[in-house]
C-alpha positions in Angstrom: -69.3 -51.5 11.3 -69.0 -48.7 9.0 -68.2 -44.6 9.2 -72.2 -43.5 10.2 -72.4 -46.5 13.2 -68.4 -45.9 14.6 -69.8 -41.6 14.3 -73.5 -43.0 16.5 -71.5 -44.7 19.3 -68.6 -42.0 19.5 -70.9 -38.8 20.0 -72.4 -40.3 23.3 -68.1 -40.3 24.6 -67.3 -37.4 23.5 -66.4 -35.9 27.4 -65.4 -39.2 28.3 -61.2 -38.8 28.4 -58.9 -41.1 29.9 -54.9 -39.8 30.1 -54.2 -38.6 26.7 -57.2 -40.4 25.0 -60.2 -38.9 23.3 -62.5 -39.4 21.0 -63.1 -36.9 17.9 -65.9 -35.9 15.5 -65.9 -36.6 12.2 -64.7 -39.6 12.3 -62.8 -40.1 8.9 -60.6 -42.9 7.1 -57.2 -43.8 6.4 -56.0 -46.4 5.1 -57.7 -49.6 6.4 -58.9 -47.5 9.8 -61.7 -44.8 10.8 -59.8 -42.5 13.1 -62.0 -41.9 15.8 -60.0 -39.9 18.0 -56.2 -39.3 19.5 -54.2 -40.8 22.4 -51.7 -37.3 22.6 -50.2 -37.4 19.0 -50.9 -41.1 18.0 -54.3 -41.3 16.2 -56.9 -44.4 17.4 -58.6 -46.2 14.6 -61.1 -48.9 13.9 -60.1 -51.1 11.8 -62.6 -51.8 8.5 -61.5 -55.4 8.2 -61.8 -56.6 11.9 -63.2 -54.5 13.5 -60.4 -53.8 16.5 -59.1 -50.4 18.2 -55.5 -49.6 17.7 -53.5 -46.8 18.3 -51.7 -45.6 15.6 -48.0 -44.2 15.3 -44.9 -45.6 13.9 -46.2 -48.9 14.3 -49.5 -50.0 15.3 -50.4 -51.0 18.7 -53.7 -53.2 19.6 -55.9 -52.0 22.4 -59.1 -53.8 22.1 -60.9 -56.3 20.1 -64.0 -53.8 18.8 -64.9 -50.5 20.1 -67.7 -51.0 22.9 -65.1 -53.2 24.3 -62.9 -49.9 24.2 -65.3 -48.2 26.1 -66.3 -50.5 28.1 -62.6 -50.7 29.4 -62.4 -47.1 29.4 -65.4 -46.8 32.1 -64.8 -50.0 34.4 -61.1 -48.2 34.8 -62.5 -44.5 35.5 -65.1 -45.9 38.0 -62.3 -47.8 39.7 -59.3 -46.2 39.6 -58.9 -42.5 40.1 -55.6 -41.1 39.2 -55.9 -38.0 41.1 -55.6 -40.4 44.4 -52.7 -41.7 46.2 -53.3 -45.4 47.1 -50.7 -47.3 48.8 -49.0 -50.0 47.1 -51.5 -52.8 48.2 -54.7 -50.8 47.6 -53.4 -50.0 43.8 -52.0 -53.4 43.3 -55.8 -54.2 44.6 -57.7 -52.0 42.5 -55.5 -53.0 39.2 -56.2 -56.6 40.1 -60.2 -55.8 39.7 -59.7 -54.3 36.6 -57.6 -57.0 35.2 -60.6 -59.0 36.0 -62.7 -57.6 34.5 -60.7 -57.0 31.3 -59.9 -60.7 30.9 -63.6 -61.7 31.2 -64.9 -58.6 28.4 -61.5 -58.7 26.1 -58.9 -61.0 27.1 -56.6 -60.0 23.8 -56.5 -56.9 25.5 -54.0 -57.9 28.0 -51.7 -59.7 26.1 -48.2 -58.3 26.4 -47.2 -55.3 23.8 -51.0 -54.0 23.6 -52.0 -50.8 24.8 -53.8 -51.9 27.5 -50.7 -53.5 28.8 -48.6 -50.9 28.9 -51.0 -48.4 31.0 -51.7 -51.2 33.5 -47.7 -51.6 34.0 -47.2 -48.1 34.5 -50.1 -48.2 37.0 -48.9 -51.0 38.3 -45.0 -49.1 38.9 -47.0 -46.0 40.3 -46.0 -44.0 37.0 -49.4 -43.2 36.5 
């Protein structure tokens, strides 16, 4: 996947946001990654060697395995979890289950404990979020 395909799939999310996370045009490199957008200060890149979606600070922390697995994530959790709701505790721990689900069947690395993805689902799951 190079600079001109990551820049083809990104343009179509452009509005798509999710927390802190969005995607930016043009999509440049660094290092081994194509930044391809921010999560608040910490950039997101692609990696050029395999291909995964990290967020990028300090250190460097997974979130999924390629980048239409990203987005795919992304959407299934916007159409099913709204964060401008208030959901009792078995309704949320309902609606994370779902997405879990659905996670584990599209990018099961993704879930893995100290990834990105992790991290927002336990602070959904504690009502921080």
């Amino acid at each position: 996947m190079d600079k001109l395909e990551i820049e083809k799939i990104i343009r179509n999310f452009l509005d798509l946001s999710f927390i802190g996370l969005s995607f930016k045009l043009p999509v440049y490199t660094e290092g081994d990654f194509y930044i391809i957008g921010v999560d608040y200060e910490d950039k997101i890149g692609v990696s050029s060697s395999n291909h995964s979606v990290y967020s990028l600070s300090e250190s460097i922390l997974f979130i999924n395995s390629s980048l239409n697995q990203l987005l795919d994530c992304l959407l299934f959790f916007t159409e099913n979890f709204d964060f401008q709701e208030e959901y009792s505790d078995t309704l949320r721990l309902k609606k994370l289950k779902t997405i879990k689900n659905h996670f584990f069947k599209i990018d099961t690395p993704c879930l893995e404990p100290n990834t990105w993805w992790s991290y927002i689902l336990e602070q959904v799951e504690e009502g921080i979020l």
